[in-house]
Structures are given as structure tokens and as C-alpha cells.
N, C-alpha and C positions, 0 to 999 in steps of 0.2 A: 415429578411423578405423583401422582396419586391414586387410591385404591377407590375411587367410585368409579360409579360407571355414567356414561352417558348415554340415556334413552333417546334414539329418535324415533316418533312418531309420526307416520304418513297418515292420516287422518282419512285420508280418500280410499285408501286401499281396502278393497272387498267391499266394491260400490258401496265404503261407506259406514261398512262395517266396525271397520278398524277405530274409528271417530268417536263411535259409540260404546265401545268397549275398553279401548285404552285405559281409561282413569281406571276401571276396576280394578284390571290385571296388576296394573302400574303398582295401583295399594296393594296387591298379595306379596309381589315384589319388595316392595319395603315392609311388608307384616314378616317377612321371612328375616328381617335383620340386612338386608341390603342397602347402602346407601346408593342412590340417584339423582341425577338431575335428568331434565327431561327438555329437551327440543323438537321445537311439531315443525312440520313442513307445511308450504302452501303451495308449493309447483318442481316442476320437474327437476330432476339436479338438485335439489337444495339437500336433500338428506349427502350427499361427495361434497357438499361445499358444508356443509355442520364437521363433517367426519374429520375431512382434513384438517377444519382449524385445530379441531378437538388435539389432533391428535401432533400436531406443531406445538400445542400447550402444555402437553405431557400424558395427556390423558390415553391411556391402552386399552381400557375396557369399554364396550360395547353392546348395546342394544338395539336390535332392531325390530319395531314394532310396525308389521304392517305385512306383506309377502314379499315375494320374491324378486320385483323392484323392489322395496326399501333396501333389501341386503345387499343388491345388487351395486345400486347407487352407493352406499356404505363403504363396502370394498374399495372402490373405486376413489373413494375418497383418504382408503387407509395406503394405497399402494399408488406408486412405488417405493413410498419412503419407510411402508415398515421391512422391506425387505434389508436397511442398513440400520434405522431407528428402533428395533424392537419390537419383538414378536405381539401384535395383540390381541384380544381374546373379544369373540362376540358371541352372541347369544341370539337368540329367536322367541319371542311370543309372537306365534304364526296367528294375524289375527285378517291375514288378505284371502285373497282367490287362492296364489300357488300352495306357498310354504314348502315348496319342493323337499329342501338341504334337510331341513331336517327328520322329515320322515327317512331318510337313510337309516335313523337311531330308535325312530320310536313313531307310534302312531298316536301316541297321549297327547302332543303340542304344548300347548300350554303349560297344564300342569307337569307334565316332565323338565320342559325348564326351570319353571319355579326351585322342585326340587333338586335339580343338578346346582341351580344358582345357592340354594340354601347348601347341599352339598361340597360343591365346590369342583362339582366335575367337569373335566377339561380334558379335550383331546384333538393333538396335533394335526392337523388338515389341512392339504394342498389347497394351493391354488391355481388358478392356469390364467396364463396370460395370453393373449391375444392380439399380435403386434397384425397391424393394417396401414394403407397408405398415408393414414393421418397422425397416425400413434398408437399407442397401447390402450387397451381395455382389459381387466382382471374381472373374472365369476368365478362361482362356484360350482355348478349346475350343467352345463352344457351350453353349446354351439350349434347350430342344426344350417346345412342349407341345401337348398330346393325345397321340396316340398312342403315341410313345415313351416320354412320360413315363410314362401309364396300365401300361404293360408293364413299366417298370422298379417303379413301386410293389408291380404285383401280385408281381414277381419275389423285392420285400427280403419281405414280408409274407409270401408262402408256399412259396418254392422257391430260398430262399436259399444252401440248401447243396448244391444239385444239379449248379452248374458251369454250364458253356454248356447243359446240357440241359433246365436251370431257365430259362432265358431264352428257351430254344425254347415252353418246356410256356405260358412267359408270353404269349407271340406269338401261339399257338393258343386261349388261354383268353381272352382280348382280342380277339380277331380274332370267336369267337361271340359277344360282347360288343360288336359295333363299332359305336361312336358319332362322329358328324360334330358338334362343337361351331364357335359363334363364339368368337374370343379380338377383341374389338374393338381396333382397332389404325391406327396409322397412321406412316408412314415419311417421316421428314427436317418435320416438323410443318408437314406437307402442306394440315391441314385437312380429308383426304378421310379419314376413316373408316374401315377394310375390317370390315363386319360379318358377312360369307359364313363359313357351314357349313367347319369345314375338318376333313379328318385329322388334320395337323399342323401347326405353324409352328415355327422355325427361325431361330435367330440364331447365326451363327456366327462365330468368327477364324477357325480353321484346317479346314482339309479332312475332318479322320479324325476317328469316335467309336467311342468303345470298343476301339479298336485297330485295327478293320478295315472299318467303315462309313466311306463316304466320304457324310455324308448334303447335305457345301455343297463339291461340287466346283472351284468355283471362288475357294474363301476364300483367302486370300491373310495372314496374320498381318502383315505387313508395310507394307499397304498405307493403312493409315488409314481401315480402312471396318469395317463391320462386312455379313457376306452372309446376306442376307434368304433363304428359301426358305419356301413355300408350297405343302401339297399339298393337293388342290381333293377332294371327296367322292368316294371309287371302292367300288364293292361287294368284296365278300369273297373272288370268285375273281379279280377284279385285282389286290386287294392282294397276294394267295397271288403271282402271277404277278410282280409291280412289287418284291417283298422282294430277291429275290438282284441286281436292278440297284443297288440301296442299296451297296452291296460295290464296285461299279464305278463309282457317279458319273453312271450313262443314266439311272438313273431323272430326274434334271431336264433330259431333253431331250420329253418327256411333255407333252401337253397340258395334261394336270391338274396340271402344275408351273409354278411360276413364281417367279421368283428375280428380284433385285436387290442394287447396292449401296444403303448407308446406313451415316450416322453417328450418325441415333439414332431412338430407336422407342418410341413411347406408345401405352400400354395403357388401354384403359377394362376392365375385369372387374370382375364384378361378386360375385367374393368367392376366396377361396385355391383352387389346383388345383393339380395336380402338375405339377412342373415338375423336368426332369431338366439340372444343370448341371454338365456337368463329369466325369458320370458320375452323382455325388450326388443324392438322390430327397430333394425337399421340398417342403413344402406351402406354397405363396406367394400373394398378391395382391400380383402383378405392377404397377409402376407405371410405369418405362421404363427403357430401354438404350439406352446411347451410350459410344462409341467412347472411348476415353484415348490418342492416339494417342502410338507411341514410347516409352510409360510404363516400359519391362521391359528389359535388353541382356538376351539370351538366348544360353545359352554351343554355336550349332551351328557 
């Protein structure tokens, strides 16, 4: 074991952003008395294939410099073997697009972890797993699918490099495309089925996607749940109207919403759809999610 930590770095993340930024942050990081090493990426996966060795070599502590894929990838790289190897701790300088997880604790970013890191603050948080036809996948952030997912595919596929206003052109081009699918499902192995038409469903830990959607108001990373949210069929000019509540959390105060806690949630589908996790757009046959409770110290 050892007490540094391992930085990795996505360079790419926040078109770019992160490439350019990293060294600075990195030196406040070690100006605070923190020992580091640092690992950069150059393609997809590489930050789960850094994490896991790291973390086969003894190393628990973590940094993830970049959004909401770098942490994503990370996790994924720390599980399933910290779940028997020892609990480890990661941290955030949010320097991408999302940085979802951590805005649940603060809106300062950066300098809030610096000073948690200088501090030494640390706090327990779930994780949730995601078993599919192929295997497991671990986030921190949310699950979404239909509709958001359907927007983020059309988004990597044809308007990738346009910014926020590619995700806009995706919302619209999706919206004259709008379909109410069943995900069959059912919560806490209830027995009861949900086989209804919906917009979207929604599994979430924390609050915030994409950096500024609050789309599971009431998630709680902490709590040992995982928050269900359900939105029921609406036409084209409510949806246009129900989008900017997305931003504030009202949209689940709505009839056609409905939300719950849960620790775990099975799928019946009846073959791969897109599923947006974490940010990440991929094509899954969902099988269920359940909670890992406490599995992560988290450095806010």
C-alpha cells in the first residue's frame, strides 16, 4: 500500500480544456503538500486500464482529472475488486464538460477539492452497478433510457463536434422523432412489472447530469438508495415546455413524473438500446441495478 495518489489525466476532456489546464491544477495539488504521480490518456478506456493496474499494485487513492468520463472510466477500472480489496478514495478536479458527482457537494470545483485534499475530507459513497448481457458496468451519476439516451446517440453520431449546440440540434431532431417505448421493469423485486409506455426512466446516485441537469432531484449519493425517476408519455409541445424544468428539478413535481427510492431494479428488454451512463452512450441489454452501498470514500 501506499499513501500517494494516482492522477489521471484525460487531456481531451472539455474539448481540450483539460490538456491545458491540468499542469497548473496538478502543481496546487502538490503546493498543498500532496504527494502524486500522474498518468495521461490518449484514447478511450485507457484511464479503467491505468486504474486497475494501479490498483492491483496497491495504490487506493485517486484522481481524476478531466469530467465525467474520466471518472467514469476510473470506477470501472477500480471495480469489482475494491469491493473485496479495499475501500478507495477518489477525488475530482472537474476540469471537462460534465463534472456532474461533484457538484452534489459544492459548486467551487476545483478549489473545493484542493482544499478537501489539503484537509483530508472524505466521505462514504455508493456506487451502483449495472449488470447487462455482457457483464457489469459501475457509475456514479445516473442511467437514463429513451429519450435522453436516444439524444445523446443521435448527438456522438452526427453532431459531435458542434458543442452545446449539437445537443441542442439532438433535442429537436429527437423531439420530431418522439417515441414512448416500454423498458419493463420492476423496483426492489417487487414482483409487479412496470410495462407502460414511457419517455424515459432513470436511475440515479447523485442529483446533476451533464453538469447542469438536475434530471433525480432528490438523489442523495450517500444514502444507500438508488433514485428511481419515471417520466409517463407527453406530446411534443409539453416536452418543448417540461425541458428547461430539467435544469431546476420541477420537472418531478409533474404528474407524468414519478420517482422513488430503490436498492435494486430488473429489467426484462427485449434486446440492446441506448443507454446513456455517466454521460457515456452505449448500446446495452440491460439486466439490473443495485445499489453498492459505501463502496467509494469520495475526497469532498
Amino acid at each position: 500500500m501506499t499513501d500517494r495518489f494516482l492522477a489521471i489525466v484525460n487531456p481531451a476532456a472539455g474539448g481540450g480544456k483539460c490538456g491545458r489546464l491540468a499542469l497548473i491544477a496538478l502543481d496546487r495539488v502538490r503546493s498543498a503538500g500532496i504527494e502524486i504521480d500522474v498518468a495521461t490518456t490518449n484514447r478511450t478506456g485507457q484511464a479503467t486500464e491505468l486504474a486497475r493496474a494501479a490498483y492491483a499494485q496497491g495504490i487506493r487513492q485517486f484522481l481524476a482529472i478531466g469530467g465525467d468520463g474520466t471518472a467514469y472510466e476510473i470506477v470501472n477500472g477500480l471495480f469489482p475488486e475494491a469491493l473485496s480489496g479495499g475501500r478507495p478514495v477518489l477525488g475530482f478536479l472537474p476540469l471537462g464538460t460534465g463534472n456532474s458527482f461533484l457538484k452534489d457537494f459544492t459548486s467551487k470545483g476545483v478549489e473545493h477539492t484542493i482544499a478537501a485534499l489539503k484537509n483530508g475530507n472524505r466521505r462514504a459513497c455508493d456506487v451502483i452497478r449495472l449488470r447487462h448481457s455482457e457483464g457489469d458496468l459501475y457509475y456514479l451519476n445516473l442511467v437514463s433510457l429513451g429519450f435522453p439516451a436516444d439524444v445523446g446517440e443521435l448527438v456522438n453520431r452526427r453532431f459531435k463536434g458542434w458543442g452545446e449546440l449539437g445537443y441542442i440540434a439532438g433535442v429537436f431532431v429527437r423531439l420530431a422523432r418522439l417515441e414512448h417505448r416500454s423498458f419493463p421493469h420492476r423496483l426492489n423485486e417487487s414482483g409487479e412489472w412496470d410495462r407502460r409506455p414511457a419517455l424515459f426512466l432513470s436511475f440515479s446516485n447523485s442529483k446533476f447530469t451533464g453538469g447542469k441537469m438536475m434530471i433525480a432531484p432528490k438523489a442523495d449519493p450517500t444514502d444507500k438508495q438508488i433514485e428511481y425517476v419515471r417520466w409517463g408519455p407527453i406530446n411534443r409541445l409539453g416536452l418543448v415546455k417540461m425541458l428547461p424544468r430539467l435544469f431546476t428539478g420541477t420537472h418531478i413535481d409533474d404528474a407524468r413524473a414519478s420517482r422513488a427510492p430503490a436498492h435494486r431494479i430488473d429489467l426484462q428488454l427485449d434486446g440492446p438500446t441506448n443507454v446513456m451512463i455517466d454521460g457515456e452512450i452505449l448500446r446495452l441489454e440491460c439486466q439490473s441495478i443495485e445499489i453498492l452501498p459505501a463502496a467509494l470514500d469520495a475526497i469532498v
